[in-house]
N, C-alpha and C positions, 0 to 999 in steps of 0.2 A: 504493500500500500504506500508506502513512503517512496517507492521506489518510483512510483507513477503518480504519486501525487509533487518532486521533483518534476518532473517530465513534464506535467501541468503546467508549471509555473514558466515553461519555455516562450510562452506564449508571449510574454514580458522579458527573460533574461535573452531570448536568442538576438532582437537586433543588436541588442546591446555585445554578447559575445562577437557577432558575425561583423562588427565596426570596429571593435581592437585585434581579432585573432585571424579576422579573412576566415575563405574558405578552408584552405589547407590544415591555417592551425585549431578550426574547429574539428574535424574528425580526429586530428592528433590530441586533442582534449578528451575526445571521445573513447582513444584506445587507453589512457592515461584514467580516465577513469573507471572505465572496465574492470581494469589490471588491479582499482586500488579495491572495489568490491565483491571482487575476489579473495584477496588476499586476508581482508577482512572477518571470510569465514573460518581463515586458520584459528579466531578467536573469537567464537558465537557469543556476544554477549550484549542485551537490548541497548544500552548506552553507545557501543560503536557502532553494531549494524545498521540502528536505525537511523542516524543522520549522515553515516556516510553512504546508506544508500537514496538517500534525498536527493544531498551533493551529486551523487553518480546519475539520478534519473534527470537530471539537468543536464548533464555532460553528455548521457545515451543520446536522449533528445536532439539534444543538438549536432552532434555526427547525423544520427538520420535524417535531420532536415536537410544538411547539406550535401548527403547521397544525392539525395533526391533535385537540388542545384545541379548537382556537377552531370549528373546524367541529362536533366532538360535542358543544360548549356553544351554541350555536347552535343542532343538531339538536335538542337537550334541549325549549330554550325555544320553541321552535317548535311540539313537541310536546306541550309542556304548552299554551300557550295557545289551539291552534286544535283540540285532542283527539284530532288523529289518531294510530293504532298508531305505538310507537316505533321498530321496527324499520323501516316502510315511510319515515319522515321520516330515519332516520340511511342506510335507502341511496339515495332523493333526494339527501339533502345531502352524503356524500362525493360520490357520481355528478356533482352541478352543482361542487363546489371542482376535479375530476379535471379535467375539463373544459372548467373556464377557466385553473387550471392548465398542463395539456397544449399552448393554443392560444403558452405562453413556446415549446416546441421549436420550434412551425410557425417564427415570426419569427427567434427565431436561429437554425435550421439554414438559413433562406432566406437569412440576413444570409452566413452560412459560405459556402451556397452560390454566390451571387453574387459573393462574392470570389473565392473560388476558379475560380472558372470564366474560364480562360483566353480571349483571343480568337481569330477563327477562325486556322485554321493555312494558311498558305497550299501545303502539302504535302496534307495529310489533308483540309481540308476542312470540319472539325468543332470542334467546341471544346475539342478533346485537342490532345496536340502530338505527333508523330511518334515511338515508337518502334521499334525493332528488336525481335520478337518470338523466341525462340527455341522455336519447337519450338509442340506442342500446348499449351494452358494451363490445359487440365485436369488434366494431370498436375502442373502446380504451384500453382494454383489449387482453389477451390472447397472439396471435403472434403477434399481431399489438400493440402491447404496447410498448413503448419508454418513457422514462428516462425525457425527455424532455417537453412531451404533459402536460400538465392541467390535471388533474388528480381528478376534484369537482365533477365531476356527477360520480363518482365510490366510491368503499365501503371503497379506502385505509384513514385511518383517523391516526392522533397521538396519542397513549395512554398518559393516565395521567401522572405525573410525580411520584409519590409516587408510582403507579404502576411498573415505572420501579425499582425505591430504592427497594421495595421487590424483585423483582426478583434477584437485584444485591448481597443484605444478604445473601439469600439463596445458592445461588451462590459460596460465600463464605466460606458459611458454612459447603458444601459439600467439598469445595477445602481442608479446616483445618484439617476434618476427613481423608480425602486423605491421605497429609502431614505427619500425626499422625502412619499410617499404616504403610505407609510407610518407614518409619522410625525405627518405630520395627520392623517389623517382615518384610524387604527383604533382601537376602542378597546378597554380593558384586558379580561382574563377573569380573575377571582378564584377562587384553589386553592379548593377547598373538603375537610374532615375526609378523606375517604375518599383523597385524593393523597397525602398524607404526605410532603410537604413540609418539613415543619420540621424532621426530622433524617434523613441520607441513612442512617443502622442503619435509623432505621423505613420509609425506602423501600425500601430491598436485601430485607428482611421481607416486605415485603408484595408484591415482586415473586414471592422467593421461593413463595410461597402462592398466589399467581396462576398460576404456569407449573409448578407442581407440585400443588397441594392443588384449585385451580378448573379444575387440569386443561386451562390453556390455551397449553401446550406445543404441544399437536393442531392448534394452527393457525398457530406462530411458521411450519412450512415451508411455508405459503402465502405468508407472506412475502419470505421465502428464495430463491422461486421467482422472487418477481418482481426480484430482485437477479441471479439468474443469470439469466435471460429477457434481459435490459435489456442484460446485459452480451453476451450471446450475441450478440445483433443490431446493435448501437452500436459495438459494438470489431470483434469477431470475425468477424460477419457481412459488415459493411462493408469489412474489412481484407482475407477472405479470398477476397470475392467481389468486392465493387463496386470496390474499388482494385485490385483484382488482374487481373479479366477484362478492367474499362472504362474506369478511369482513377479516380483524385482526384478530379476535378472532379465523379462523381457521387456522392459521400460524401456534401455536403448535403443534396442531393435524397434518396439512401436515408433520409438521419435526418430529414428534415422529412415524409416521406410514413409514417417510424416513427410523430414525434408526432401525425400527423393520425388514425392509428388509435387512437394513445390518446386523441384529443379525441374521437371517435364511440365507442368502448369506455365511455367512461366517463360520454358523455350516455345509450348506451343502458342501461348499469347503473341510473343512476337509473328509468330509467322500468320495465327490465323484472322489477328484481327483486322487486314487488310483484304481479307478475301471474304469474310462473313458480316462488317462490320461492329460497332460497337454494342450494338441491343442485344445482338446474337450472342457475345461472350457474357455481358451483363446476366443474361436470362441460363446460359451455359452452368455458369460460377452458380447460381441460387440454385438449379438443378442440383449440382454435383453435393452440396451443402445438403440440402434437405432429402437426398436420399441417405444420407449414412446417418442421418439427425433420425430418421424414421427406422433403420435398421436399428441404431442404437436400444429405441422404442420397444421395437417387436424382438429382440435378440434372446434366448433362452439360453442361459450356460451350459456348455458343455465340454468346458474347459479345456484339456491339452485335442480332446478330439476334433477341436477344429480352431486350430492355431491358425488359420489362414485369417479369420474374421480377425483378430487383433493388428493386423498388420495391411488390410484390405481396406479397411474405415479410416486410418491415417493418410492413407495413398489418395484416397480419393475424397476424403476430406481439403488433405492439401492443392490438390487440383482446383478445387471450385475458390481457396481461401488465396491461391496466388493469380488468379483469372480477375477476380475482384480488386486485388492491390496490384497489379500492373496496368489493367485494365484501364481503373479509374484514375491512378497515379499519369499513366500517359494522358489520358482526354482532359484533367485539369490541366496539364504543360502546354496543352495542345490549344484550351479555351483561354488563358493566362498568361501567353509567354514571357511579360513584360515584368511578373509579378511575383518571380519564383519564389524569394525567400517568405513573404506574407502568404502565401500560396500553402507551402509545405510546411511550415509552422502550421498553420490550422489546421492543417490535415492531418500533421501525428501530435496536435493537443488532442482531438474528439478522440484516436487511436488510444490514448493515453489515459481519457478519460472515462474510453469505455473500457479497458483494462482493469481500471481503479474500480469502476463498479461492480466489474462481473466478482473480484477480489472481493467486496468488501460484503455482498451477498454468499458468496462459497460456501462459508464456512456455516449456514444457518440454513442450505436446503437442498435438499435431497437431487441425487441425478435426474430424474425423470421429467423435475420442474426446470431444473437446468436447462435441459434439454428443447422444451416447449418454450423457454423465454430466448434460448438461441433461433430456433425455429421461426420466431414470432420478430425476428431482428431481421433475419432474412425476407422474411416478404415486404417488411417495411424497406428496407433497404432496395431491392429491386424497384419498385414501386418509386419509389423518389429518384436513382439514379433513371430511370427510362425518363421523369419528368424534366430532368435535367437535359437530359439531353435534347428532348423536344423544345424546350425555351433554347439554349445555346443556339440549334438552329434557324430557329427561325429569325434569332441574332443576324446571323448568317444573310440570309434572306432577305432582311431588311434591308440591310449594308449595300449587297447588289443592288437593289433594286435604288436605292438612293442614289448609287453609282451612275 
């Protein structure tokens, strides 16, 4: 919660970073504090965790805004120079950053997973460790599972402590090489008039006018969506099903086979949103979501006998969850060019926000409802993004014809 209640507050602190550090050295703030929120878990205790992870969701925040710069400055010039439509090069270019992006979860959920993963047991037979089961584990798994219940006759157990210390190194270790890259070899993107950068009034302004006046409110809960998506599947998902039915040890595998659908979600966005358009992926993304939202629903345990479903629901969850954030991340660059930094701030504060909410609900209700308020984001979210679009157009439309 602190962690995305910092991130909130980017709303306010990013022009102000993005005027002293530029582009460059805001990501490099961004691996810097990564590194320190990590590091932090070598010593679990509520007085450091929680304000350094405040600190870090300001830092996080603000790297991804300015991802989301350097790609729609990039889509720009690419578009000017080789003359191709703007809109087909800005959903290319998020579709290729998602993409190679996405390929960080594959490695670290595999890094997780291999830790994690016990050896065989010489009871079981498998790479679980033996326990005592009570009863059926549908009844305290799966949708029926809550936050709340007793959780001893199911497979969720604590790993060891040295177990977590390695993953946190490794961790780390990956951040440094980041860092290092980073550092050499990117180079800067220059604010330009339309970000309003120089005084955070004339950004809060011109946000205001954006999410109100250009009417691009209609598309913040496409983003929103993929903040509750991510969390449905990663936390909830994983906790309620993969830890609960099969054990821990297949938590990294659920999240690494997550982020493999959003490395194919998001190379196939590049390529298909210029052949189907933008309502086709919009309506795609809310399919992909509300069928494993309903599988979720109807699923009946049956634990190691059908390990495919743990692994199936993440894939194609992450399809519809990277079709939505490429999707709509390009068509805002696309309707905005002028405007990137007040643009992508408001677009991962609602992200942020709706994070901080699905967070601060979690813990008080049960999967099933979970489930039906994700559900319930997705057709709102559809429903505004098609309306967005249809005003943007007729924008369009107008402009010609005044022409």
């Amino acid at each position: 919660m602190c962690n995305y209640g910092g991130s909130i507050c980017s709303l306010v602190t990013a022009p102000v970073i993005a005027k002293h550090l530029g582009a460059k050295g805001s990501v490099l703030l961004g691996w810097v504090c990564q590194a320190v929120f990590i590091a932090a878990h070598f010593y679990m205790v509520p007085y450091i965790i929680l304000p350094v992870a405040f600190l870090v969701g300001i830092g996080h925040a603000q790297a991804w805004i300015t991802n989301a710069v350097f790609v729609t400055a990039l889509g720009l010039q690419y578009s000017e120079i080789t003359g191709r439509p703007q809109g087909e090069v800005m959903g290319m270019f998020q579709g290729i950053f998602f993409t190679i992006f996405q390929f960080s979860g594959i490695w670290g959920n595999l890094v997780s997973a291999l830790v994690l993963n016990s050896p065989l047991d010489a009871t079981t037979g498998n790479g679980s460790t033996a326990h005592t089961q009570g009863g059926n584990l549908s009844a305290l798994c799966g949708s029926n599972f809550c936050p709340w219940e007793d959780t001893s006759g199911t497979y969720i157990t604590q790993p060891e402590q040295y177990v977590i210390y390695i993953i946190l190194g490794c961790f780390l270790g990956l951040l440094s090489l980041a860092f290092v890259i980073t550092l050499l070899f990117l180079k800067d993107v220059k604010s330009t008039t339309g970000d309003s950068l120089h005084s955070v009034k004339d950004f809060l302004v011109t946000v205001w006018r954006l999410v109100f006046r250009k009417k691009m409110g209609l598309i913040l809960p496409a983003f929103m969506v993929v903040g509750i998506g991510q969390t449905l599947v990663l936390t909830e998902f994983i906790t309620a099903f993969t830890s609960c039915e099969i054990g821990i040890q297949y938590n990294g595998w659920s999240a690494m086979f997550y982020s493999g659908g959003l490395v194919v979600g998001s190379a196939w966005t590049s390529r298909l949103v210029k052949h189907v358009g933008w309502v086709a992926m919009f309506i795609l993304a809310a399919c992909c979501n509300s069928a494993c939202m309903a599988s979720m629903l109807l699923y009946q345990s049956s634990g190691f006998d059908s390990l495919e479903f743990y692994f199936l629901i993440p894939v194609v969850s992450a399809l519809g969850d990277s079709m939505w954030m490429a999707t709509a991340s390009a068509y805002v660059g696309h309707v905005f060019p002028d405007q990137k930094w007040p643009v992508f701030v408001t677009m991962r504060s609602f992200m942020y926000v709706a994070f901080g909410v699905v967070y601060a609900y979690s813990n008080f209700t049960c999967m099933e409802a979970k489930v039906y308020i994700a559900l319930g984001a997705v057709g709102l979210s559809l429903l505004s993004s098609l309306c967005f679009i249809g005003i943007t157009k007729n924008w369009k439309t107008s402009q010609k014809s005044d022409i």
